[in-house]
C-alpha positions in Angstrom: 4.0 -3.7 17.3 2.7 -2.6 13.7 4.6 -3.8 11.0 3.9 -2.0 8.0 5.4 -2.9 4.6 5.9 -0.8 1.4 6.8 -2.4 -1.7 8.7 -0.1 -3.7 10.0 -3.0 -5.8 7.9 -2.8 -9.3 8.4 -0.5 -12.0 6.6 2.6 -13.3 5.9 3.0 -16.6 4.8 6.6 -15.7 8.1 8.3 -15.2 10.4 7.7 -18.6 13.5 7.2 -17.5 15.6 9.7 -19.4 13.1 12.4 -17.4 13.1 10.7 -14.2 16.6 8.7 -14.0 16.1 7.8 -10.1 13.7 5.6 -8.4 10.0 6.7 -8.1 10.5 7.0 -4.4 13.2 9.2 -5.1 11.5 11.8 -7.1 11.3 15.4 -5.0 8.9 17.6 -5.1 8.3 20.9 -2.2 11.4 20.1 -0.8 11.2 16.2 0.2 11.4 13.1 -1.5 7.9 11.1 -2.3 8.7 8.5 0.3 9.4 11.0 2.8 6.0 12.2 2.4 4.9 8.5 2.7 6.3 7.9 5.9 5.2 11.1 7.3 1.9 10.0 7.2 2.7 7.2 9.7 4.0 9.1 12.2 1.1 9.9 14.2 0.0 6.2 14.1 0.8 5.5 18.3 2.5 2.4 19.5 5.8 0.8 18.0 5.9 0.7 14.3 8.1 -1.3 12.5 8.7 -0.3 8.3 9.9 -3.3 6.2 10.3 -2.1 2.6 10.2 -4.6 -0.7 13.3 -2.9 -3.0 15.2 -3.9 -6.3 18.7 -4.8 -5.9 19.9 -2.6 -8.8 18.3 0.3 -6.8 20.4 -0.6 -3.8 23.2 -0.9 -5.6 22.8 1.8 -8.3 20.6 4.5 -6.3 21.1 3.4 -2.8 17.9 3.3 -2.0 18.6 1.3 1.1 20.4 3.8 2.5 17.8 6.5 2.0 15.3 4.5 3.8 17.9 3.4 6.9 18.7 7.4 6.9 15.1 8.7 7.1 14.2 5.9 9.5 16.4 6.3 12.0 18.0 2.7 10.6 15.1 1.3 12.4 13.4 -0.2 9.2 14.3 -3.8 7.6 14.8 -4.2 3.9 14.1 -7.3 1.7 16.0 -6.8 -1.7 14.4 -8.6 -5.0 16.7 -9.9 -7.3 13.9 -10.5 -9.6 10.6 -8.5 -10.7 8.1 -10.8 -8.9 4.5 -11.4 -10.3 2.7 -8.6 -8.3 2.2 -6.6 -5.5 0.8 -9.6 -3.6 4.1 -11.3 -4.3 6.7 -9.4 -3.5 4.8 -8.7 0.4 5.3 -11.9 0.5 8.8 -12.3 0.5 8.5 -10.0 3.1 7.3 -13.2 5.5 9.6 -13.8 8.2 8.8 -10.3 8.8 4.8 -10.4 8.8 3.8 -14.0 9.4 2.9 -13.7 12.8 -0.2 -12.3 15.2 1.5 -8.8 14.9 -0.9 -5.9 13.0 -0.1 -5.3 9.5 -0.3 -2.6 7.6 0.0 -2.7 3.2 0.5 0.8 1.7 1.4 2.0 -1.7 4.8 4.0 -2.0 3.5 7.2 -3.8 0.6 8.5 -1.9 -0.2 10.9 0.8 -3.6 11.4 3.4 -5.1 14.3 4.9 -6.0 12.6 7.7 -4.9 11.2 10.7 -3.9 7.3 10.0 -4.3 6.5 14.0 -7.8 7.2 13.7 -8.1 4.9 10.9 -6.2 2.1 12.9 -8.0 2.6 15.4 -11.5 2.3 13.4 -10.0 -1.1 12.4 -9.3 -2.4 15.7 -12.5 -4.5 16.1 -12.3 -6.2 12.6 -10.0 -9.1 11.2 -9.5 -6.5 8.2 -9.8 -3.4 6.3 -9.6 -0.8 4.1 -9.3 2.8 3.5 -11.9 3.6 0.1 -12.6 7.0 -1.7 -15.1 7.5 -5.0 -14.0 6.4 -8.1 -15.6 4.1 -11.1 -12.2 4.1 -13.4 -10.5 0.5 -13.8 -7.3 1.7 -13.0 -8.4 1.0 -9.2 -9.0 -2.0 -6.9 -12.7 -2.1 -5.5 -14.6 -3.7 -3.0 -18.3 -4.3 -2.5 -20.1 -3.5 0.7 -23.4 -4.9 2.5 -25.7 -1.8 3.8 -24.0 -2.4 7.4 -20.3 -1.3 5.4 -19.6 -4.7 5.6 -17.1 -5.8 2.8 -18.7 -8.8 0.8 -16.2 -8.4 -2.3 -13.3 -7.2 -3.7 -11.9 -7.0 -7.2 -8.4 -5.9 -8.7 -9.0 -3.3 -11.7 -12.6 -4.1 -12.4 -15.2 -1.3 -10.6 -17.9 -3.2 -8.7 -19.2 -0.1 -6.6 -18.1 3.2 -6.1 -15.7 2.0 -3.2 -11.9 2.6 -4.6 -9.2 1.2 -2.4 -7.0 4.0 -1.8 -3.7 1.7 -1.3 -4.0 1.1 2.2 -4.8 -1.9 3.8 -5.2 -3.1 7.2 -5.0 -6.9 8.5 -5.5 -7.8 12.0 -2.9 -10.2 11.8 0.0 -10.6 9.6 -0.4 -14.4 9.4 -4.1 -13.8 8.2 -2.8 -11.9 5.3 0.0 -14.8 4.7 -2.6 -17.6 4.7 -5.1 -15.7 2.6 -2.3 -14.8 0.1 -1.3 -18.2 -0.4 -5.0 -19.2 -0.9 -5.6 -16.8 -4.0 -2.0 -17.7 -5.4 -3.1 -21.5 -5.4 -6.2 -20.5 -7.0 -4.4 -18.7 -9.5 -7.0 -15.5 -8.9 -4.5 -13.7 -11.1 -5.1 -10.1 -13.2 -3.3 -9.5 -16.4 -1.1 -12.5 -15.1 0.0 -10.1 -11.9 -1.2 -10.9 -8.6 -2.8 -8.3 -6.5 -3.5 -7.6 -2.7 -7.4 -6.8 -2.9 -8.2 -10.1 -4.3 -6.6 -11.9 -0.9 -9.7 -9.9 0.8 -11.5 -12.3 -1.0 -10.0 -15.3 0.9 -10.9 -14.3 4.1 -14.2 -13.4 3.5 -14.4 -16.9 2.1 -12.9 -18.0 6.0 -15.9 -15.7 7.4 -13.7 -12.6 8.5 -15.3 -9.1 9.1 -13.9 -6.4 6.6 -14.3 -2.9 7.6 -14.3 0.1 5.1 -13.1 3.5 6.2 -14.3 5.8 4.0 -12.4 9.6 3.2 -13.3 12.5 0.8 -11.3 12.3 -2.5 -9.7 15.9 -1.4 -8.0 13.6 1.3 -6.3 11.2 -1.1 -3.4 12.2 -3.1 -1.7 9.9 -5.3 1.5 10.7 -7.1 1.6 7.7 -9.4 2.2 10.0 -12.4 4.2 13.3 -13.1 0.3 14.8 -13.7 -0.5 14.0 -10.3 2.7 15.4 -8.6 2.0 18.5 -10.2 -1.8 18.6 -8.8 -0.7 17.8 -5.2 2.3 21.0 -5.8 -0.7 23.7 -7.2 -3.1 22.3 -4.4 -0.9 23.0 -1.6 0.5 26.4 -3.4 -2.8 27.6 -2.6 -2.3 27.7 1.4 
């Protein structure tokens, strides 16, 4: 079993509300909803997969949001609702934890991106390490990084602070849930904040400390599409106009 958790919980200051009055997930574009291409990237990830999703509570009870997700999941997913805006990314996985605390594979993915490739490969790649990460090139801040030895060994990583050319493109891969849980708590304790939010590529950081292995899996840019502005939605619509 994969467990593979989206947090769809923080807000986007991308999307102006009176233009885009739903939840980010909600937004459609070609004829499907933004999580709906999300999820359709998992699907040819083999074995049993289990979706836990990190939501508001006014988007449950405003939106229905939770409903959305049981419908396109076959109401096989689970669903933590935040009260609260937690501090981070890191955070609100973690309240995800009866969930993902265990020896079970986990899987961390943005909610507003799509690959051209084939995620069971990438799985797969990952099999033999305690962690990774897919990467693609970039050198602008607005991305986490990581730093690599010449064997593509991780031997760094850094929240909105370029330290190679290695972007993380919102996917990562843990052996373990409970690896991710312990390493989590670590860089919480230490306080290994940004811009007083807490993010997942600086956990990396813990268990490199521990003396895990950290694998890289490296895709073209053409392969990434992130729809974490209006701009970007409207790329990935001309792009695939073209075929």
């Amino acid at each position: 079993m994969i467990n593979i958790v989206i947090p769809i919980a923080g807000k986007n200051l991308f999307f102006p509300e009176d233009e885009y009055p739903f939840p980010v997930p909600l937004i459609e574009f070609n004829g499907k909803t933004m999580i709906e291409y999300v999820l359709e990237n998992f699907k040819l990830i083999q074995g049993d997969k289990q979706f836990v999703f990190i939501i508001n509570c006014n988007d449950a009870n405003k939106y229905h949001l939770d409903d959305v997700l049981n419908i396109i999941t076959d109401n096989s997913c689970e669903i933590v609702k935040l009260e609260k805006q937690t501090k981070g990314a890191a955070c609100s996985v973690m309240m995800a934890v009866e969930y993902i605390d265990n020896e079970n594979p986990l899987i961390i993915a943005n909610a507003d991106q799509f690959f051209d490739i084939n995620l069971n490969d990438v799985v797969e790649y990952f099999k033999g390490s305690d962690a990774g990460v897919i990467t693609f090139n970039s050198v602008h801040p607005r991305w986490s990084y990581v730093k690599v030895d010449e064997q593509k060994k991780m031997i760094e990583a850094a929240e909105k602070r370029p330290i190679s050319k290695n972007a993380i493109a919102g996917f990562y891969y843990f052996k373990r849930g409970s690896e991710f849980i312990k390493s989590c708590s670590k860089m919480i304790k230490k306080d290994a904040s940004v811009n007083n939010s807490y993010y997942i590529a600086p956990s990396l950081n813990e268990m490199l400390l521990d003396g895990r292995s950290i694998d890289i899996f490296e895709i073209d840019n053409g392969d990434y599409h992130t729809f974490y502005t209006p701009q970007k939605i409207e790329e990935y619509k001309k792009n695939k106009d073209r075929f």
